[in-house]
C-alpha positions as CSV (number, residue, x, y, z in Angstrom):
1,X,0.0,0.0,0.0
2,X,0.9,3.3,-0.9
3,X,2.6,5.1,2.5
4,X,0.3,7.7,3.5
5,X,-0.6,9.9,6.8
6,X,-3.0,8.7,8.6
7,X,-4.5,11.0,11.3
8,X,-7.3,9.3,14.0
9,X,-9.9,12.0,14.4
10,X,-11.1,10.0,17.8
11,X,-8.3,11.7,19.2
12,X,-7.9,14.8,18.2
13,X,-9.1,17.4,20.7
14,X,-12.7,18.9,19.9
15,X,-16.1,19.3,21.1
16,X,-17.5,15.7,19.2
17,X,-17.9,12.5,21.2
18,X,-16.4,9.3,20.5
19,X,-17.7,6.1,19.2
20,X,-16.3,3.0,20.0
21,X,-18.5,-0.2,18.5
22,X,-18.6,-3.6,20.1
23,X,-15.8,-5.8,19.8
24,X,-17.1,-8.5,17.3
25,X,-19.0,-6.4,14.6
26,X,-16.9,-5.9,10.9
27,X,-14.3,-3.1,11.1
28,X,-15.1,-0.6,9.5
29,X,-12.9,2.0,11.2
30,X,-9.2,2.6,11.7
31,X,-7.5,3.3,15.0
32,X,-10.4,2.7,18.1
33,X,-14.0,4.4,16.5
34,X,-15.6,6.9,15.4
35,X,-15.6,10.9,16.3
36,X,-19.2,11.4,16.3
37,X,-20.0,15.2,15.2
38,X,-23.3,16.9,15.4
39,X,-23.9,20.4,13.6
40,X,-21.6,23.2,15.4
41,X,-19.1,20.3,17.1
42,X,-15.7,20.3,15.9
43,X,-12.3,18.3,15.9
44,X,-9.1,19.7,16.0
45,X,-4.8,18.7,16.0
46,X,-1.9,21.2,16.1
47,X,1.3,20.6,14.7
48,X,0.9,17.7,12.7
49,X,3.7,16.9,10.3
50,X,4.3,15.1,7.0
51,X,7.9,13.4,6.2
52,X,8.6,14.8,2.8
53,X,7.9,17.8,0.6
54,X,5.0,17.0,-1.7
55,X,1.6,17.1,-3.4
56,X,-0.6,15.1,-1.1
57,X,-4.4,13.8,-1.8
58,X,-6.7,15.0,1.5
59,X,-8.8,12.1,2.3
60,X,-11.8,11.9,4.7
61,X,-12.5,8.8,6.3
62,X,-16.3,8.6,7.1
63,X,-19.8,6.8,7.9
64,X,-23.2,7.9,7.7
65,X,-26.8,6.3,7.9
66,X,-28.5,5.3,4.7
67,X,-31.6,7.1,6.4
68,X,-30.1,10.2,7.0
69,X,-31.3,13.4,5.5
70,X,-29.1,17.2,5.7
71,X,-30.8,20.6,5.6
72,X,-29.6,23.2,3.3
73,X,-26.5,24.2,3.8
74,X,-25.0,21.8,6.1
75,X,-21.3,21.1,5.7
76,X,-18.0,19.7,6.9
77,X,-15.1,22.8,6.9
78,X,-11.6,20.8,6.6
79,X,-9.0,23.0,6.8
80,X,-5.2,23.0,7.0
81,X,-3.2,26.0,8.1
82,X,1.2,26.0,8.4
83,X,2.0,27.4,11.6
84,X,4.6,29.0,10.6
85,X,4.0,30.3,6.6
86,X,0.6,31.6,7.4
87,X,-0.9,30.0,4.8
88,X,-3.8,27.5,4.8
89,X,-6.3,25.7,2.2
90,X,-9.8,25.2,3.1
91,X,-12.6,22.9,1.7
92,X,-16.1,22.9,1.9
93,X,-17.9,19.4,1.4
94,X,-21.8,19.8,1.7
95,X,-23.1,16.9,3.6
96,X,-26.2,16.1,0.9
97,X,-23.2,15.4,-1.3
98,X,-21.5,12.4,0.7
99,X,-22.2,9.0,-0.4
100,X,-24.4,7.5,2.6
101,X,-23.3,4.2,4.5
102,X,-20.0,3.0,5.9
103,X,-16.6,2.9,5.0
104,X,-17.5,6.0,3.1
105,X,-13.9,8.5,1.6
106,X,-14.1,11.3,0.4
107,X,-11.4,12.9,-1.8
108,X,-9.8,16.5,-2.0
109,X,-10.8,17.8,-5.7
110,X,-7.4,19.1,-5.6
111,X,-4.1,18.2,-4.2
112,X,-2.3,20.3,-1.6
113,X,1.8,20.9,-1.4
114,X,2.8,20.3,1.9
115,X,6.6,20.9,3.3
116,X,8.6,18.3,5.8
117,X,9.8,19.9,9.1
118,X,7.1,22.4,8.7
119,X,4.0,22.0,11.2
120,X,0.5,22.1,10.1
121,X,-3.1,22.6,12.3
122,X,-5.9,20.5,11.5
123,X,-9.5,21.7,11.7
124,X,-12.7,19.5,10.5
125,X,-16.2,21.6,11.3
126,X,-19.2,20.3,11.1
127,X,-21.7,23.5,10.3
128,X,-25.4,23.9,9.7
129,X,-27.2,27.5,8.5
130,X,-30.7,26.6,9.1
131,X,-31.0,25.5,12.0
132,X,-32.6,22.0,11.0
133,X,-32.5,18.8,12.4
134,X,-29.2,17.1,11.3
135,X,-27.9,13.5,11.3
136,X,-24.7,13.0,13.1
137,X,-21.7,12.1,11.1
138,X,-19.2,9.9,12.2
139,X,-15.4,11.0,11.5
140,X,-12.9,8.2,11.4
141,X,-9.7,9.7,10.4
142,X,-7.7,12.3,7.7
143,X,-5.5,10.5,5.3
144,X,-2.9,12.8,3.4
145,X,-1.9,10.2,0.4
146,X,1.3,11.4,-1.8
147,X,0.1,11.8,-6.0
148,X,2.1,9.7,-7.8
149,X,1.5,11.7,-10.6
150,X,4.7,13.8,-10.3
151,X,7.2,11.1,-9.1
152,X,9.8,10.3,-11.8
153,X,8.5,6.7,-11.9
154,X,5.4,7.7,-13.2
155,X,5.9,10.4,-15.4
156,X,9.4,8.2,-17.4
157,X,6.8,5.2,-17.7
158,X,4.6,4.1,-20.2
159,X,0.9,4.1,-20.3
160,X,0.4,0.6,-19.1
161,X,3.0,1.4,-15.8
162,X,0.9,4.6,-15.3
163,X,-2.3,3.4,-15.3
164,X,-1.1,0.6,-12.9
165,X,0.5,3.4,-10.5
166,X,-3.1,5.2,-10.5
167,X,-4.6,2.2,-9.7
168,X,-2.7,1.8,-7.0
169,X,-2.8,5.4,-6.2
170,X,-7.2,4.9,-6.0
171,X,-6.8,1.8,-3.5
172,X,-5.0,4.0,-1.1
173,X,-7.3,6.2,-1.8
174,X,-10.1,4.3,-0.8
175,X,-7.9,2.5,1.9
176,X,-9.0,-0.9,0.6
177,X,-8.1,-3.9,2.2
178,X,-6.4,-5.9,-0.9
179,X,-4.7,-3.9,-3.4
180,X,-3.8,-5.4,-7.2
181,X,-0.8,-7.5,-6.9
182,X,1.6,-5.5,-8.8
183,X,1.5,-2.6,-6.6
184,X,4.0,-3.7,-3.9
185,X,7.1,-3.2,-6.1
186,X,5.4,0.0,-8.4
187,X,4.7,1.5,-5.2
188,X,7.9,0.9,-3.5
189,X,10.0,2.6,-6.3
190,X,7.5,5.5,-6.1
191,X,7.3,5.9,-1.9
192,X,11.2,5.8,-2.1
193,X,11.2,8.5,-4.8
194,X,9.1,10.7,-2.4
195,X,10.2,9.6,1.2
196,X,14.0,9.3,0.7
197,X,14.7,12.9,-1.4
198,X,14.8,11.8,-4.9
199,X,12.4,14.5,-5.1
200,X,14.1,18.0,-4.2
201,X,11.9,19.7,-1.6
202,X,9.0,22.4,-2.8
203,X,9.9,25.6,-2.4
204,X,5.9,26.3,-2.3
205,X,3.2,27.8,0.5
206,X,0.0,25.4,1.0
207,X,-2.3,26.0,-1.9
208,X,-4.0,23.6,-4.1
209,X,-1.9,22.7,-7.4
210,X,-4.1,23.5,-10.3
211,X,-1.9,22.7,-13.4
212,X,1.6,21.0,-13.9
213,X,3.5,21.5,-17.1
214,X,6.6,19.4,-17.9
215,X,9.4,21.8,-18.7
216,X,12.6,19.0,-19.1
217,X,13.6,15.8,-18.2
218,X,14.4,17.7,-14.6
219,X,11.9,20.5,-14.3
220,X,8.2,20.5,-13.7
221,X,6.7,23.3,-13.7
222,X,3.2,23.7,-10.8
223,X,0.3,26.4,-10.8
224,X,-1.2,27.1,-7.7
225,X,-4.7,28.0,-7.7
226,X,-3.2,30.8,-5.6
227,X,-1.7,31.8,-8.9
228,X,2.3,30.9,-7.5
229,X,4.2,29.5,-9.7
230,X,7.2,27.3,-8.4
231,X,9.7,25.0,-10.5
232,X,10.0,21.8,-9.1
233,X,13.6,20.1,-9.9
234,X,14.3,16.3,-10.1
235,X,17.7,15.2,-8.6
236,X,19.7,13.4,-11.4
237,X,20.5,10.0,-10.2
């Protein structure tokens, strides 16, 4: 499996309550249960950290009831903010838009550059404008999954290589339990480009990427949607 970060919203300090289910029933949770968050309830972690420089998926981790029903504008706010850049991304996900049931993800429409060393504050909101009656929804954890799409492995591949490494990508994604078989060793050559500095470190705040253009056989080029552009250089090997 891909390495991604995996952060337990059970623990993280808020205003929710925590759901633990009954030993025996199918897992569908990581870590111990579920934060259970009802309209105006929050969770909240400071100075969480990430191990190398990169474009990172945000994935949330969640359950709700097949018989729930959301009033107009009620919404989860996740938001990341460096501590020390002063710069943050923000997303808004209406609830009447997440798929119903368990074992439920939900992915970041863009990815987000995030820098090793530096610290980063996690905030997940859950708000409601009218007032209505609102089903609870339970929080099992944020997962910040690397995109492959930029590692050398993917981009000096061919189609077929590619398309395995997204596939790979989408199970991490969805944190499945089985994965295809040829991901262990696609995904090793691709978590050791990212984790052990084949990839030199982005020189970039926290914004969304909107565009990458290939410049060379060393240079990428990435569009923020904050309009920053910022060259991103390969290490020759």
């Amino acid at each position: 499996m891909l390495d991604f970060v995996k952060f337990e919203v059970e623990d993280m300090d808020g205003t929710f309550t925590t759901m633990t289910p009954s030993e025996g029933q199918r897992i569908d949770f990581t870590g111990h249960g579920y934060a259970t968050l009802h309209p105006e309830q929050y969770a909240h972690i400071s100075d969480a950290e990430v191990l190398a420089s990169h474009l990172f998926h945000v994935v949330l981790r969640y359950s709700i009831a097949r018989s729930c029903t959301f009033g107009f504008g009620a919404k989860l706010v996740l938001s990341l903010r460096s501590t020390s850049l002063n710069d943050s991304v923000e997303f808004e996900v209406l609830a009447d838009e997440l798929q119903q049931g368990s074992r439920q993800a939900w992915r970041s429409p863009q990815t987000v550059a995030l820098l090793s060393g530096e610290m980063y504050n996690i905030s997940l909101i859950y708000n409601s404008t009218d007032g209505g009656d609102n089903c609870p929804i339970l929080v099992d954890a944020v997962v910040l999954i690397p995109d492959v799409s930029v590692t050398r492995v993917y981009t000096e591949s061919g189609r077929d290589i590619r398309d395995q490494l997204q596939s790979c990508e989408q199970a991490a994604l969805s944190l499945a339990e089985r994965e295809p078989d040829y991901c262990d060793q696609l995904v090793f050559s691709a978590s050791t480009e990212i984790y052990n500095g084949t990839l030199g470190k982005y020189p970039v705040l926290l914004s969304p990427i909107c565009s990458l253009k290939r410049m060379s056989d060393q240079v990428i080029q990435l569009h923020t949607c904050k309009h920053l552009v910022v060259y991103m250089e390969f290490a020759l090997q």
